[in-house]
C-alpha positions as CSV (number, residue, x, y, z in Angstrom):
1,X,1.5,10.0,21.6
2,X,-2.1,10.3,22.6
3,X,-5.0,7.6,22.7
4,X,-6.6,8.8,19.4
5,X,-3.1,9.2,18.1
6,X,-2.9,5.2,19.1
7,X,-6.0,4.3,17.8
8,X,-5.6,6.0,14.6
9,X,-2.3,4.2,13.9
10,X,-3.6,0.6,14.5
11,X,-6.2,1.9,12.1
12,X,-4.7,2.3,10.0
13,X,-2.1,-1.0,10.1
14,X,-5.4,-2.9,10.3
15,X,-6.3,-1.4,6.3
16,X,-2.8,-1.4,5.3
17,X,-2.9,-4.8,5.9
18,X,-6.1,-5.7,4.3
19,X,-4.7,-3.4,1.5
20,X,-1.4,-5.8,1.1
21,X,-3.6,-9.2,1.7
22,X,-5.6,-7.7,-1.0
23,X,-2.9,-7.5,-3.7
24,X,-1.8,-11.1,-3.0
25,X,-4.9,-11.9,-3.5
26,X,-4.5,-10.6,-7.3
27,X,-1.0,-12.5,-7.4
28,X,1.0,-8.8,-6.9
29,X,4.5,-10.0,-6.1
30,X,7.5,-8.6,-4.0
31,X,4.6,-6.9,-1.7
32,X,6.3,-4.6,0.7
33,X,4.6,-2.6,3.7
34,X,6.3,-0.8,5.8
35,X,5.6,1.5,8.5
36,X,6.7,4.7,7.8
37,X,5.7,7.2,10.5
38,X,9.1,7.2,12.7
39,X,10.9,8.0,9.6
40,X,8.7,10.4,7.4
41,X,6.1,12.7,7.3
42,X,4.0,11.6,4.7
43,X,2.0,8.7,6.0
44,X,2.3,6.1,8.4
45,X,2.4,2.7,6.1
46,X,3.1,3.0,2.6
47,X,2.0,-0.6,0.7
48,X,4.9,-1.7,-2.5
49,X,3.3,-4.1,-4.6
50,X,4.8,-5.1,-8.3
51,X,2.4,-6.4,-11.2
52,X,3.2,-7.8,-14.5
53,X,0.7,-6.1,-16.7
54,X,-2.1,-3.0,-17.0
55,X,-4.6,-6.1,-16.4
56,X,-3.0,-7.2,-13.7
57,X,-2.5,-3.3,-12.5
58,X,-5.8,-2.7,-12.6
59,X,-7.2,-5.7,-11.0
60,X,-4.8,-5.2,-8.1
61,X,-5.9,-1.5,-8.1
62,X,-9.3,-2.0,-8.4
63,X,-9.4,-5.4,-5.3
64,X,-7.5,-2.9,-2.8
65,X,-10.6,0.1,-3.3
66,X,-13.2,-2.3,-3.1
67,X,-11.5,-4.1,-0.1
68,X,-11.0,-1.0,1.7
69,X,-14.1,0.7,0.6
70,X,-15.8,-2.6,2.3
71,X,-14.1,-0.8,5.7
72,X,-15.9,2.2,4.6
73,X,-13.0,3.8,3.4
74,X,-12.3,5.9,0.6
75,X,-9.1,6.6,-1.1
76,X,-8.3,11.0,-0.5
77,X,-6.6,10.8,-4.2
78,X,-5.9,9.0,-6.9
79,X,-2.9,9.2,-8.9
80,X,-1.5,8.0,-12.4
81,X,-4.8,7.1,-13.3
82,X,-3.8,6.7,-17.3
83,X,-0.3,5.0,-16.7
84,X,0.1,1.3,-17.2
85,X,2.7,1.5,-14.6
86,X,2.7,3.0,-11.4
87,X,-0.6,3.8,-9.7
88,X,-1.0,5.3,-6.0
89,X,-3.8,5.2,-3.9
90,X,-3.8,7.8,-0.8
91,X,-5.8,6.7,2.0
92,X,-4.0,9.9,4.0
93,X,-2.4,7.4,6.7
94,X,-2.1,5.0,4.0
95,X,-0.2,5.2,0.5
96,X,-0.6,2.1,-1.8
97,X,1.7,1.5,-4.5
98,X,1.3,-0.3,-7.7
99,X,4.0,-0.5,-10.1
100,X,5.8,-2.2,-12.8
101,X,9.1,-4.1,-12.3
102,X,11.1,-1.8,-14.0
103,X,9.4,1.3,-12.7
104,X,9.9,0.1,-8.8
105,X,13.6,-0.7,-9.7
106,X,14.0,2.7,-11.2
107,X,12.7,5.0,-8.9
108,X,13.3,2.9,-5.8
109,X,10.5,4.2,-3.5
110,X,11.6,2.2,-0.7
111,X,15.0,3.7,-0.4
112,X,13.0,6.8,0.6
113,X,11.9,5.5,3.9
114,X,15.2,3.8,4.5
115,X,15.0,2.4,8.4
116,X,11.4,2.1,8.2
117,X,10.8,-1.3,9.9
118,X,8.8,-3.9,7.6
119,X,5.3,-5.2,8.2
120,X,4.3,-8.6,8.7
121,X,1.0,-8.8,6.3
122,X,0.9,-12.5,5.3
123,X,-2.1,-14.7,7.2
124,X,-0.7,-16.6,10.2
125,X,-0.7,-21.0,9.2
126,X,-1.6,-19.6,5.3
């Protein structure tokens, strides 16, 4: 792994964890990051998050853009846009997920990146 390579990753832990402190923030609950690179493909931390209603869905969707559009960062793509519950947001080394109880429990995203290694996000004395 090259410098860039390096820099790019703490990059992006740095928003992922913004991203995560950002859903507490909107009282998301059983918020999971993990880092995901070693074991897939598709990103290198993908943010879990679990809200109890479309207002709270939103809210939590809506704090993690501004939050990370405040780094100057855009989400790449959006996804379930009309769906009261399960949004992504695709930051490309970032995936952000916010879902209902019963939709995290059904499709059990984190079993996909089984042995990924779990992210400390919380605030240090908080």
């Amino acid at each position: 792994m090259d410098d860039a390579e390096l820099a790019q990753g703490r990059h992006f832990k740095r928003l992922a964890v913004k991203a995560a402190r950002a859903a507490d923030d909107k009282k998301a609950e059983d918020i999971a990051l993990l880092h995901v690179r070693p074991v897939s493909g598709v990103s290198d931390y993908v943010l879990i998050v679990s809200v109890g209603s479309r207002p709270q869905l939103e809210a939590v969707e809506d704090h993690v853009k501004k939050e990370l559009k405040d780094e100057g960062v855009l989400a790449l793509h959006r996804d379930g846009r009309l769906s009261d519950r399960w949004r992504v947001l695709d930051y490309g080394g970032l995936l952000v997920h916010v879902m209902s109880p019963e939709t995290r429990d059904f499709y059990r995203i984190e079993s996909i990146f089984d042995g990924a290694k779990k992210v400390r996000w919380e605030k240090s004395g908080g």
